[in-house]
TORBAVO-558951 format. One line per field, with one value per residue (C-alpha): z, y, x. Coordinates in Angstrom, 3 decimals. Example, Ala and Ser with C-alpha at 12.3 -4.5 7.8 and 13.67 -1.06 7.14 Angstrom:
2
zz = [7.800:7.140]
yy = [-4.500:-1.060]
xx = [12.300:13.670]
! end
This chain:
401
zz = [67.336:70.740:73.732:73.382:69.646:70.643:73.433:70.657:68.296:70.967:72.106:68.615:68.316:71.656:70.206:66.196:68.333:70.864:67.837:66.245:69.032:67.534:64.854:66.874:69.181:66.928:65.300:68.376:69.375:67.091:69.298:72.677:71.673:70.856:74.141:76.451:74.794:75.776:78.825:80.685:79.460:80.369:83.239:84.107:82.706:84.817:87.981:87.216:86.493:90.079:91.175:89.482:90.666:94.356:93.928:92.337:95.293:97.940:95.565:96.320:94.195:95.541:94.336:91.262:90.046:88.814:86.201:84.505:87.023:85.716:87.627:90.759:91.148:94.700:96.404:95.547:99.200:99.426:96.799:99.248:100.769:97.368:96.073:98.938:97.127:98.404:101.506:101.153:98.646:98.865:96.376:96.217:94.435:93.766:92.525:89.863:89.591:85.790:84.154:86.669:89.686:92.049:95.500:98.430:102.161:104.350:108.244:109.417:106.822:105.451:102.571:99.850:96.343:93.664:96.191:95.097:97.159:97.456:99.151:100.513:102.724:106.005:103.939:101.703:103.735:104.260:100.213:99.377:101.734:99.925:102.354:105.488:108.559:110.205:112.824:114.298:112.540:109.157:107.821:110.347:109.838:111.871:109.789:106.875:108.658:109.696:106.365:109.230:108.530:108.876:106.899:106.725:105.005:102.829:105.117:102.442:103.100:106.615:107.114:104.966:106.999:110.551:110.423:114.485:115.693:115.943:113.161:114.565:116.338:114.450:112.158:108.815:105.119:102.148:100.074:102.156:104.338:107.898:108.507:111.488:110.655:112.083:110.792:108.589:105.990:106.354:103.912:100.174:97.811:95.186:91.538:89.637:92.631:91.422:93.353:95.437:99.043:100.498:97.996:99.034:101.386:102.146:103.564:104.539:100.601:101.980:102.986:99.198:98.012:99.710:98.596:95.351:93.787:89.972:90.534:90.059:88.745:91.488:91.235:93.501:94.449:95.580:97.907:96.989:99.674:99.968:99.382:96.159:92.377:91.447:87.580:89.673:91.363:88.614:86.587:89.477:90.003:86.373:86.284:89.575:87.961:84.871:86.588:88.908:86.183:84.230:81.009:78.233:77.640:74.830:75.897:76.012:80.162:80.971:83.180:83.614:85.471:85.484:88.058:89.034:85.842:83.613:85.219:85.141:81.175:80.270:81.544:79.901:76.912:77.339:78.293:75.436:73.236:74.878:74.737:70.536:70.007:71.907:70.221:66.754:67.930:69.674:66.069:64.270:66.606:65.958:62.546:62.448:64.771:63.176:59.794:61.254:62.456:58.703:57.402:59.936:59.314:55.659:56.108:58.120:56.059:53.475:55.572:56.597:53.186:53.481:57.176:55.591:53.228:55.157:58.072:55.124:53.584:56.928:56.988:58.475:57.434:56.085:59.253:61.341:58.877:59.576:63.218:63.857:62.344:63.650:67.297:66.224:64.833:68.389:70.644:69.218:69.104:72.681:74.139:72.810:74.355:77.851:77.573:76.983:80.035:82.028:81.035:80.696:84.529:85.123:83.779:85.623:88.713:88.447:87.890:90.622:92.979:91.318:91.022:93.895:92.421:89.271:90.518:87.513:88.309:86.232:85.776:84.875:81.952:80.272:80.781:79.355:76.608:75.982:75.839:73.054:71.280:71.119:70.100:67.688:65.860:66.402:64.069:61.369:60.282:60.893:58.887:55.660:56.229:57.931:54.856:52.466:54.541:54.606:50.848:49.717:47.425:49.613:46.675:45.614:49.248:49.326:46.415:47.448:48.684]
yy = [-55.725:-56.278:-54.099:-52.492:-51.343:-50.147:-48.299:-46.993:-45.586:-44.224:-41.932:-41.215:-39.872:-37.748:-36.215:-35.643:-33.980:-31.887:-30.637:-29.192:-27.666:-24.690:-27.082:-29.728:-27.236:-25.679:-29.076:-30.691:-27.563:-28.867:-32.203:-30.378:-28.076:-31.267:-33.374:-30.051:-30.342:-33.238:-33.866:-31.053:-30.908:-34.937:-33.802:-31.518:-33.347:-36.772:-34.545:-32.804:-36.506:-37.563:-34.292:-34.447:-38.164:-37.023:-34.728:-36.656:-39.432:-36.169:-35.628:-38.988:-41.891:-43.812:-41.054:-40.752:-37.092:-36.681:-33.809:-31.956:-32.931:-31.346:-28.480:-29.086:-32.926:-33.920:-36.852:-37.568:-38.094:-41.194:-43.036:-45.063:-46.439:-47.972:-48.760:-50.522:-49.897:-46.467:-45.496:-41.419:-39.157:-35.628:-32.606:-29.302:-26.254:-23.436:-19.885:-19.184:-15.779:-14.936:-10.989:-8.908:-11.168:-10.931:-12.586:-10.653:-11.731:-8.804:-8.113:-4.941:-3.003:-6.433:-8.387:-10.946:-10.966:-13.956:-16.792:-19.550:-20.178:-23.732:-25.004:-28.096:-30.942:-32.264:-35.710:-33.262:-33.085:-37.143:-37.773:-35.270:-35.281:-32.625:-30.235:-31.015:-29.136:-27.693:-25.422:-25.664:-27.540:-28.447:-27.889:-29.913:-31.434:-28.617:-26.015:-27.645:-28.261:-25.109:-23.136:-21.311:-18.404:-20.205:-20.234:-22.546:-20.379:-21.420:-20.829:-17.981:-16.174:-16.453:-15.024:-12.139:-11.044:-12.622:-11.837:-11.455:-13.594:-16.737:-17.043:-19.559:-17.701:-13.955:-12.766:-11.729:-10.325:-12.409:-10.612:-8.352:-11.183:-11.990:-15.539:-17.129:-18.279:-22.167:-23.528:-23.419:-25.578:-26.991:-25.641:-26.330:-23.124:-24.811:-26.614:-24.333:-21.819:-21.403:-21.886:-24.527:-24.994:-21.905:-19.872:-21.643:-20.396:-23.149:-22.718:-24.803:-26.199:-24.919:-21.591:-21.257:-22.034:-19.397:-16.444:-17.819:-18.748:-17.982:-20.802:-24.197:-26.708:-28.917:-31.659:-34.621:-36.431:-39.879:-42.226:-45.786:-47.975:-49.244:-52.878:-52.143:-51.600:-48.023:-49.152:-51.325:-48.701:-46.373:-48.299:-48.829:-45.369:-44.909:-47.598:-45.380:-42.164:-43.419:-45.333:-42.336:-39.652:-41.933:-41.910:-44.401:-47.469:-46.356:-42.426:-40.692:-39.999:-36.383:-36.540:-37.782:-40.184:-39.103:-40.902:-39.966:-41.545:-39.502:-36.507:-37.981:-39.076:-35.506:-34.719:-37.487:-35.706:-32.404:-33.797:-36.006:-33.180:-31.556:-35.061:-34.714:-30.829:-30.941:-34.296:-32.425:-28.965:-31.350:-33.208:-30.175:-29.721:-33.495:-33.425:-30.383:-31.603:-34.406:-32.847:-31.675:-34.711:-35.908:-32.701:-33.189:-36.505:-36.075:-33.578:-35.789:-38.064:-36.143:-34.407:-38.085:-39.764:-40.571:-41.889:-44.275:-45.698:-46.149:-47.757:-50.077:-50.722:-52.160:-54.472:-52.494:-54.234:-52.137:-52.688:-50.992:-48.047:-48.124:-48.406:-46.051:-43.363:-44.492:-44.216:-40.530:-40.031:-41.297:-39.664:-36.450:-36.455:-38.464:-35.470:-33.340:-35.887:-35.794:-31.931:-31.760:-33.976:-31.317:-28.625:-30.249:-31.289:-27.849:-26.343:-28.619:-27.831:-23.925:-24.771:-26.805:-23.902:-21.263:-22.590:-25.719:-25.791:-27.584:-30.393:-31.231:-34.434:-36.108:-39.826:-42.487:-43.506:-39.790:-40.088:-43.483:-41.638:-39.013:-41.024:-43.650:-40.508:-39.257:-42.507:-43.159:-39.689:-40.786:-44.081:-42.983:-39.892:-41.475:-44.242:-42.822:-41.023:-44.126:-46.615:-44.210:-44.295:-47.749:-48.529:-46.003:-47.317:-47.706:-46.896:-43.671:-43.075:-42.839:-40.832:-38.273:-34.985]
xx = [10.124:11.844:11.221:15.183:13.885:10.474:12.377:14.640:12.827:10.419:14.024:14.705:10.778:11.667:14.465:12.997:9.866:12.895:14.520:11.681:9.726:7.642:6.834:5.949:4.085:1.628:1.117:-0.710:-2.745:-5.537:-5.881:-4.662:-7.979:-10.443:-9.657:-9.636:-13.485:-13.944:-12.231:-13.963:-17.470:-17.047:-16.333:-18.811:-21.737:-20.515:-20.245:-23.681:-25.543:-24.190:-25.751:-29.554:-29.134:-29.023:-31.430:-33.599:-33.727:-33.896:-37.209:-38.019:-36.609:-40.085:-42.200:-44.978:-46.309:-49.554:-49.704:-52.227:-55.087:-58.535:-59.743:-62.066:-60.974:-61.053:-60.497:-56.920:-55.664:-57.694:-55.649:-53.518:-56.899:-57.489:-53.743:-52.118:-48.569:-48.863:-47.650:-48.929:-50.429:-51.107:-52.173:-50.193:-50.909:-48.688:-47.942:-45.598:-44.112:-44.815:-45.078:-46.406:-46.966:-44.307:-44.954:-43.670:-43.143:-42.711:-41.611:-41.453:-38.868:-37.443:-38.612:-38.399:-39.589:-39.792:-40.599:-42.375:-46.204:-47.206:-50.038:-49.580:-51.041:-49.460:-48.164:-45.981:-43.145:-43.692:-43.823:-41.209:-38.138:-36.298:-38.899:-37.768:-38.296:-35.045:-36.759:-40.470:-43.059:-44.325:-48.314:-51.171:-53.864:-55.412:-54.155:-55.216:-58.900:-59.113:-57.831:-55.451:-52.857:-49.656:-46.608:-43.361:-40.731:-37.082:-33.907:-32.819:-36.516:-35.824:-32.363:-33.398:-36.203:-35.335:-31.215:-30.979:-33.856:-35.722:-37.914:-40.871:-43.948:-43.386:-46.225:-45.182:-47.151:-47.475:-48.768:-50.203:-52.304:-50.740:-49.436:-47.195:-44.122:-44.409:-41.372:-37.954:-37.195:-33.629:-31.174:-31.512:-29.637:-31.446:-30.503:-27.567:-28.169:-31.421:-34.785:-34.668:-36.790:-34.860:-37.091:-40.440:-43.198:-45.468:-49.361:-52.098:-53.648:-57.026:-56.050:-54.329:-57.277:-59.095:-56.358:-55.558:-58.791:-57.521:-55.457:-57.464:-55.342:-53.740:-50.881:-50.587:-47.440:-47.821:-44.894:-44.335:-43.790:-40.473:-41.217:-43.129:-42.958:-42.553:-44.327:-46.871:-48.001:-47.955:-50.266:-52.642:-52.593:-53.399:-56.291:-57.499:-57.747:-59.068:-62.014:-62.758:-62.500:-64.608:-62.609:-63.586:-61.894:-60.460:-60.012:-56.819:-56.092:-56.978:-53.465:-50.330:-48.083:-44.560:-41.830:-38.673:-37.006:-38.945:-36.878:-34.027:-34.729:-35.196:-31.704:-30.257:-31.500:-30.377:-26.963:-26.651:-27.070:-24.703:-22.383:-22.955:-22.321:-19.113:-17.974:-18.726:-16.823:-13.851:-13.890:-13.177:-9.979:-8.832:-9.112:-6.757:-4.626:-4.460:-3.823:-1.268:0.394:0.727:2.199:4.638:5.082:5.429:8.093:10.168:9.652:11.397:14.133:15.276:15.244:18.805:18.203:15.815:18.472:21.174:18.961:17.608:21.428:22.476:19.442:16.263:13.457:9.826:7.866:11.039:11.157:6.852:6.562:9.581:7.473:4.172:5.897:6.595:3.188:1.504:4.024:3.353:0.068:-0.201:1.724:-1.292:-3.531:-1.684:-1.669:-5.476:-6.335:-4.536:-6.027:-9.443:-8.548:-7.701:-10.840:-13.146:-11.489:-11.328:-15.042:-15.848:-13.795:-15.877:-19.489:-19.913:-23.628:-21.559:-19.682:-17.059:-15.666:-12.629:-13.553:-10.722:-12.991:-13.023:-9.177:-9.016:-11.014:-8.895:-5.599:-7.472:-8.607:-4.869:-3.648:-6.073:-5.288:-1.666:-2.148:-4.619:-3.264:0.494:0.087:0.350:3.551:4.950:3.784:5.338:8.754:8.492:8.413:10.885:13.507:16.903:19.124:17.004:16.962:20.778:21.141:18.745:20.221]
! end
């Protein structure tokens, strides 16, 4: 078929879809519905991956955790000494607000609920970047010596209890207990708006110790050096543990080893599930829609049986009779398609302007998507109607009124 037919029949599909507009209309809201779907959860998921991404290398793309450490275990600092791969590695500890404990940091009539404690050591803010210091300093070595009464506070905690006034050097209550505000963290609103390190009050890991005895069980997070293996490391650190926790040869490990992937695995999880129920629920809307395109389709197939005849009288061959109704099939059901990007476009964007914590990007490959999808529902569910207009009898065809 030449480029002058194609063009053609593509006019004549224009002006069969024109003609019957309500028709046509409420025949491609099935697959308008399933590529909205898709379109703009694909949207939102691809904008939130480049999100947990970057916050997953502010965490520290170089970084290994080491979970469920037993009670009492010391020591753990000293693992770069023995694992040259390592450039720091430092225990933490922290408080989670669960039932009825509720942390509170107090100044004078101001104060903050639902923070999250951590005690840390001075290499924290070294191993995890995400905690950086915007204003005065972070944890010492002194303070941590020392078990001393200082605090580094979220920027959230501190303009809700310092509004007016420098922050660094005033004496505030956490939980009742005086501490010295030595520094602000720079500004992080958190994951989703959630907690993030404007929520966290930091002290000395010795000093949370003292206050918080209840709470043994430390975790330590440990920096690979930039010219190392990440899984090197992790195994040595592995092997380390093992032989100083003196766990059998063939004994399951007493912790774990998790890296940055292993985050960034578990989201891939959640967000495939998320992939599969909205392909399912978009399905539903395609195979309407696309129901719909063949009930069309069958219907003009019958109100232009006499069209058929006389276009195969004067010499129209089966495959012009096929692909003239395919070209309908797939421009009605593209024009759902193009309509669905839009609005899937439309809904990631009203939800990017509403909630910045959810970037919703629109890739070119989700569009490329969404056109194929249209397409596709175009051809299969055209091609009956278009084979059955194709091998109608010409002389029946004529005679039919």
């Amino acid at each position: 078929m030449t480029r002058a037919e194609v063009k053609e029949n593509l006019l004549v599909a224009l002006d069969t879809l024109r003609s019957r507009k309500v028709r046509s209309g409420l025949t491609i809201l099935g697959i308008v519905i399933g590529v909205t779907s898709v379109i703009s959860v694909a949207a939102i998921i691809d904008g939130l991956n480049g999100y947990i991404e970057g916050r997953i290398r502010n965490l520290g793309s170089q970084a290994l955790f080491v979970l469920r450490i037993p009670p009492g275990y010391t020591g753990l600092s000293r693992l770069p000494a023995n694992i040259p791969s390592l450039a720091y590695a430092t225990a933490f500890a922290q408080r989670i607000n669960l039932g009825e404990v509720v942390d509170q940091i107090t100044f004078g009539a101001q104060h903050v609920e639902r923070m999250i404690v951590r005690g840390v050591e001075p290499d924290y803010a070294n191993a995890v970047p995400l905690f950086a210091v915007g204003e005065g300093r972070f944890v010492s070595q002194f303070d941590l010596d020392h078990s001393r009464d200082v605090i580094v506070i979220g920027q959230a905690i501190a303009d809700a209890l310092f509004p007016h006034v420098d922050a660094i050097g005033k004496m505030v209550r956490l939980n009742g207990r005086l501490y010295q505000v030595v520094g602000v963290f720079v500004k992080d609103p958190g994951l989703f708006g959630g907690f993030g390190v404007d929520q966290f009050a930091v002290i000395p890991l010795t000093n949370f110790h003292k206050n918080y005895p209840e709470i043994r069980e430390v975790f330590l997070i440990a920096s690979v050096r930039p010219d190392a293996d990440v899984s090197r490391a992790r195994d040595d650190i592995i092997e380390a543990m093992r032989r100083r926790r003196r766990v059998p040869h063939n004994g399951e490990n007493d912790f774990d080893v998790a890296d940055a992937n292993f985050f960034l695995d578990l989201w891939n999880q959640l967000t495939g599930a998320m992939v599969l129920l909205t392909g399912v629920i978009s399905s539903i809307g395609l195979l309407v829609g696309g129901i719909g395109v063949m009930n069309i389709m069958l219907i003009s197939v019958t109100e232009r049986t006499q069209e058929i005849g006389i276009r195969k009288a004067i010499g129209a061959r089966k495959a012009d009779i096929r692909v003239q109704f395919l070209l309908e099939a797939v421009t009605l059901s593209g024009i759902g398609g193009a309509l669905g990007i839009l609005c899937g476009a439309l809904i990631a964007f009203i939800i990017r302007a509403l909630v910045p914590s959810i970037p919703a990007t629109l890739s070119v490959l989700w569009i490329t998507l969404g056109v194929m999808i249209s397409v596709g529902v175009g051809l299969f569910f055209g091609f009956y109607p278009a084979n059955r207009a194709a091998n109608l009898d010409p002389i029946v065809c004529l005679r039919y009124e």
